[in-house]
C-alpha positions, 0 to 999 in steps of 0.5 A: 513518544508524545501525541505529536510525535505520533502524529507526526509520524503518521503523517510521515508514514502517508506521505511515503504511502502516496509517494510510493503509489499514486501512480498504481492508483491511476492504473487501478482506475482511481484518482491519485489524490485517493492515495494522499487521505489518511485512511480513506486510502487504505479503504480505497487499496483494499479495493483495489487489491480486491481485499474486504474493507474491514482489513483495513481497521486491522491495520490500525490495530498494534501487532496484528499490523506488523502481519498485516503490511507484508500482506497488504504489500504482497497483494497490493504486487499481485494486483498489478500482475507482480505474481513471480516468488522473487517478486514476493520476495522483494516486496517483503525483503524490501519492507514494501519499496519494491512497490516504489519500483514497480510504482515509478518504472514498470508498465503495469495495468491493474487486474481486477 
């Protein structure tokens, strides 16, 4: 893949993250334009899912990412009180649209 491809598949990457959850940002008590910045939204997660900062850089790290998403995933659900196995489950099986669900038709509030 050239550079642009990879950018562009970047790009295509921070659009499906915003997508899928500025709603869960606005419940976690952030703007939802916090959820559109390329990395700066990944800083702002960590936050909310009550992760340290530095996790982030492991997100852009090749391999260590591929363990890092599920999570990422997993306890971005936990935060917003998805505790349940099937919830785990879904979220990982899914490969994090699960997150879309909650995001657009459940009524969740964020546990700090």
């Amino acid at each position: 893949m050239t550079l642009i491809q990879w950018f562009i598949f970047f790009l295509i990457i921070q659009v499906v993250h915003f997508l899928g959850t500025w709603k869960l940002y606005e419940k976690a008590g952030r703007k939802s334009w916090e959820a559109a910045i390329p990395v700066y939204n990944s800083i702002v997660l960590m936050k909310i899912i009550d992760r340290p900062t530095w996790w982030t850089i492991l997100l852009f790290i090749p391999v260590v990412n591929l363990m890092m998403f599920p999570v990422i995933w997993v306890e971005t659900l936990r935060a917003f009180g998805k505790k349940s196995t099937a919830d785990t489950v879904l979220g990982v099986v899914t490969l994090g649209f699960y997150i879309y669900y909650i995001n657009y038709t459940q009524e969740v509030t964020h546990i700090p």
